[in-house]
ZAMARGU-4260 file (C-alpha; in steps of 0.2 Angstrom, whole numbers, plus 5000, padded with zeros to 4 digits):
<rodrens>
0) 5000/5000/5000 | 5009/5018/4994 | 5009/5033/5006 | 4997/5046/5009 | 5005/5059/5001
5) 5003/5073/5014 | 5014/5088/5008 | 5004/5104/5006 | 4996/5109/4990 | 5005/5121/4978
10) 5001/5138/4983 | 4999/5151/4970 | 5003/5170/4969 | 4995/5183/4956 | 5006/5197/4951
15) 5000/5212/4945 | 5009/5229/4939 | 4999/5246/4939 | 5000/5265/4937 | 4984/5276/4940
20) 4974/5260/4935 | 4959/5266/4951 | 4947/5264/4937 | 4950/5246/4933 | 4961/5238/4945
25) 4946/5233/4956 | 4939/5224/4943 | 4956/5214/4940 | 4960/5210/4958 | 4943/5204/4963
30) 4945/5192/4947 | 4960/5186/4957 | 4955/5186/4972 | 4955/5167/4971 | 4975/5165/4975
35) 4983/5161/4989 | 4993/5178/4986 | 4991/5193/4976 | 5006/5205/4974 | 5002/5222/4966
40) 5018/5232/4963 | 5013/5249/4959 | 5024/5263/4946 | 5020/5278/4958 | 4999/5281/4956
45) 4994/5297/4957 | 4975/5291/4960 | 4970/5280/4973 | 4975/5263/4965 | 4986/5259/4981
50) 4974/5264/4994 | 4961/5254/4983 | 4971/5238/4979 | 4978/5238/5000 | 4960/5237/5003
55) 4956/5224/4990 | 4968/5212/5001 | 4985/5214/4990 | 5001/5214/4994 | 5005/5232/4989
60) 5022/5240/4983 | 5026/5255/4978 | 5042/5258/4966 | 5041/5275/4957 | 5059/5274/4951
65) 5052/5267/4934 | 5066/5259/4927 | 5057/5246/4913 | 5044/5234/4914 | 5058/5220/4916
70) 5063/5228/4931 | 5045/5229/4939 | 5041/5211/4935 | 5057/5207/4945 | 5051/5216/4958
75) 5035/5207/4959 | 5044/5190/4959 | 5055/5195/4975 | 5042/5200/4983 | 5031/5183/4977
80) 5029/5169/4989 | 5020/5155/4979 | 5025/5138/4970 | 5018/5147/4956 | 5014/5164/4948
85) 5002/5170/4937 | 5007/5189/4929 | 4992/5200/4926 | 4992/5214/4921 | 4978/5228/4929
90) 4970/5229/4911 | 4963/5213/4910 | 4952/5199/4921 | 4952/5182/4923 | 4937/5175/4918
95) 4930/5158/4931 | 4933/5149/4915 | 4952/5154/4917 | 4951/5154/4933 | 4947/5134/4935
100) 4962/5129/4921 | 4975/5139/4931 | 4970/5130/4948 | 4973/5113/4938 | 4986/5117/4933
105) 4996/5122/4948 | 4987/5108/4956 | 4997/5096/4944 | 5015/5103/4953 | 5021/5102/4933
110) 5038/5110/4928 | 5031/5120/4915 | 5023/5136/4906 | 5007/5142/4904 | 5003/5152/4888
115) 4984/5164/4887 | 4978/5171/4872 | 4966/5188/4875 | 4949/5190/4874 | 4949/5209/4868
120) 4937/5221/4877 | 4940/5238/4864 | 4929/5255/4866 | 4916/5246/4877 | 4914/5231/4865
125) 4920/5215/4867 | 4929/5209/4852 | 4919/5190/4851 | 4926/5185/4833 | 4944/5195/4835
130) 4957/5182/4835 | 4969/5181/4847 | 4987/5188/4838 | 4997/5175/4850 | 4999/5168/4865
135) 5010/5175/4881 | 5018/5166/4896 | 5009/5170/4909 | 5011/5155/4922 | 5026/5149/4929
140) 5034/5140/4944 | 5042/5153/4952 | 5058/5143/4956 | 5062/5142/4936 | 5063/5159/4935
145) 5079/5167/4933 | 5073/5183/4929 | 5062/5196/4916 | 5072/5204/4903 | 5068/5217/4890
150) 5062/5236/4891 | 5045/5232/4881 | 5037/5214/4878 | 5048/5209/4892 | 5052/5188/4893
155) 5056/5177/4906 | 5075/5169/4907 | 5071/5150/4915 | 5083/5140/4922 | 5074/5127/4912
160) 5073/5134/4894 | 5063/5119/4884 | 5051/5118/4899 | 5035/5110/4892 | 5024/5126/4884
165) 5005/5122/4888 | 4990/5134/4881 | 4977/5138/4890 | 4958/5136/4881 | 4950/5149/4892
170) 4955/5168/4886 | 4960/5180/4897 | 4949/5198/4895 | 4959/5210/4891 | 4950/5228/4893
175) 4963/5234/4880 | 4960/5251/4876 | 4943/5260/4882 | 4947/5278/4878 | 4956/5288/4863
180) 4966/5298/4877 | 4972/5283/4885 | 4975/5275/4866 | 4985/5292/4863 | 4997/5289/4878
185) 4999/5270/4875 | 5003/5273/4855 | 5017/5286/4863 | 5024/5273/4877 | 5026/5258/4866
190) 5032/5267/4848 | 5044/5274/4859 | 5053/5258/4868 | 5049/5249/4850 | 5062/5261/4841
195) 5073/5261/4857 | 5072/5241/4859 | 5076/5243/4838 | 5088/5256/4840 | 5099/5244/4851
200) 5098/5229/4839 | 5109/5242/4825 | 5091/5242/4816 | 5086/5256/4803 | 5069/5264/4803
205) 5063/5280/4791 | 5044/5282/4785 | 5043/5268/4772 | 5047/5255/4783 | 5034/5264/4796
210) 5022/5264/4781 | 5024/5245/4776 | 5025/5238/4796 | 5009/5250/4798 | 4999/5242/4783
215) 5003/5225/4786 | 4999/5222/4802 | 4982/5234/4800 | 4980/5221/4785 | 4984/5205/4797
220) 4972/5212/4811 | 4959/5219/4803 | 4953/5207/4791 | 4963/5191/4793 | 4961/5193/4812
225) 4943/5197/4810 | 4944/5214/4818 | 4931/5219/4807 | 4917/5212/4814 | 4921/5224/4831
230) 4912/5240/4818 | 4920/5254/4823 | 4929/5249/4841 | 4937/5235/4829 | 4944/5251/4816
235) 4949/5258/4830 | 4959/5243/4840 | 4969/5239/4824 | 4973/5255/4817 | 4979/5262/4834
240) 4991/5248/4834 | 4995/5248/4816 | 5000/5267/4821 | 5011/5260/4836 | 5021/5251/4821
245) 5021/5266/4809 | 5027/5279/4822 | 5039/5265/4829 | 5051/5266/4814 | 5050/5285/4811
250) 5055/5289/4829 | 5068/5276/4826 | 5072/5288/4812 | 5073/5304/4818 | 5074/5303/4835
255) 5087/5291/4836 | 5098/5300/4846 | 5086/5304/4858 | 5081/5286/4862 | 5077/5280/4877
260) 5070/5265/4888 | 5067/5278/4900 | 5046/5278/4894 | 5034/5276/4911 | 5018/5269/4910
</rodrens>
């Protein structure tokens, strides 16, 4: 007759990054709420997202220094306590769907990675037949991972490099973008540490290279994706991000000597 196996359960933390996220980030931690932990390590809110995520039950930080999202995500992994971590960010919400395949998996102890694709959520409309453009790591075991590098789209160095890659079938909601104003300061934050992320690898930029990354991936996401069938919060989801890619190599261009990871949230 084996053993009882008596050792605990593995524990899970969720690990969020915000900045002036009062308006959403109730939504996203009481979508997590079902952790063992939840970390929030906040970029030096001028709203009440801290008092607000302190009284949802986080473990709350505040680094204002903003020094990369690399940097920020390694500060939610010191301060991370489970067997495992799930990174969301204050934008998005796991749906019960999610919620029930992330508990299997951790309860499964497996040495591997979680992958999600989004469910968008765009102007006020949720994007049904929008296909997802791919899937992100999101769930680890905290004890593979070395640490996050990269200034924007920032990875995870493992210890364990050809660790199993699993995708999840739930999507995670992704409340994207749900204003033009807030669409403006995202197009500005993520063309500028594209080009300076570009800039580093010796890459060249200029307007005809913005012009032909800008129509192709408009092309890919609007019809190929299906974004399309989002009417006009669809437009809008693709072409702001087909602007991110047009404005990414002309800064690259003529701003290069001006570059800079140095782009808060």
């Amino acid at each position: 007759m084996s053993k009882l196996d008596l050792s605990p359960p593995p524990t899970l933390t969720v690990a969020v990054l915000a900045k002036n996220e009062a308006h959403q980030i109730g939504r996203c931690l009481r979508s997590a709420a079902f952790a063992d932990e939840v970390i929030v390590v906040d970029s030096g809110s001028t709203d009440d997202t801290v008092s607000m995520a302190r009284g949802l039950g986080a473990k709350t930080f505040v680094y204002p220094d903003w020094q990369g999202f690399a940097v920020q995500r390694n500060r939610l992994l010191a301060h991370a306590t489970g067997d495992y971590v799930f990174f969301l960010d204050a934008d998005e919400e796991i749906t019960a769907a999610l919620q029930a395949e992330i508990q299997a998996a951790v309860r499964s102890g497996a040495r591997a990675v979680w992958k999600i694709e989004w469910g968008v959520v765009a102007y006020g409309k949720e994007l049904t037949y929008f296909l997802s453009q791919s899937s992100l790591e999101r769930l680890f075991r905290r004890d593979m991972i070395v640490q996050f590098e990269g200034a924007v789209h920032e990875h995870a160095v493992l210890t364990e490099p050809a660790a199993p890659r699993h995708v999840m079938r739930s999507r995670l909601r992704h409340f994207s973008r749900q204003s033009i104003h807030g669409s403006l300061n995202k197009l500005t934050q993520y063309a500028m540490l594209g080009a300076a992320k570009r800039a580093a690898q010796g890459k060249q930029g200029g307007v005809v290279r913005g012009l032909a990354s800008g129509l192709a991936i408009f092309i890919r996401l609007y019809i190929l994706r299906l974004g399309f069938t989002g009417g006009g919060p669809g437009f809008l989801f693709c072409f702001f991000i087909a602007l991110e890619c047009f404005f990414r190599y002309a800064a690259l261009h003529y701003d290069r000597d001006r570059l800079t990871t140095d782009v808060g949230r």
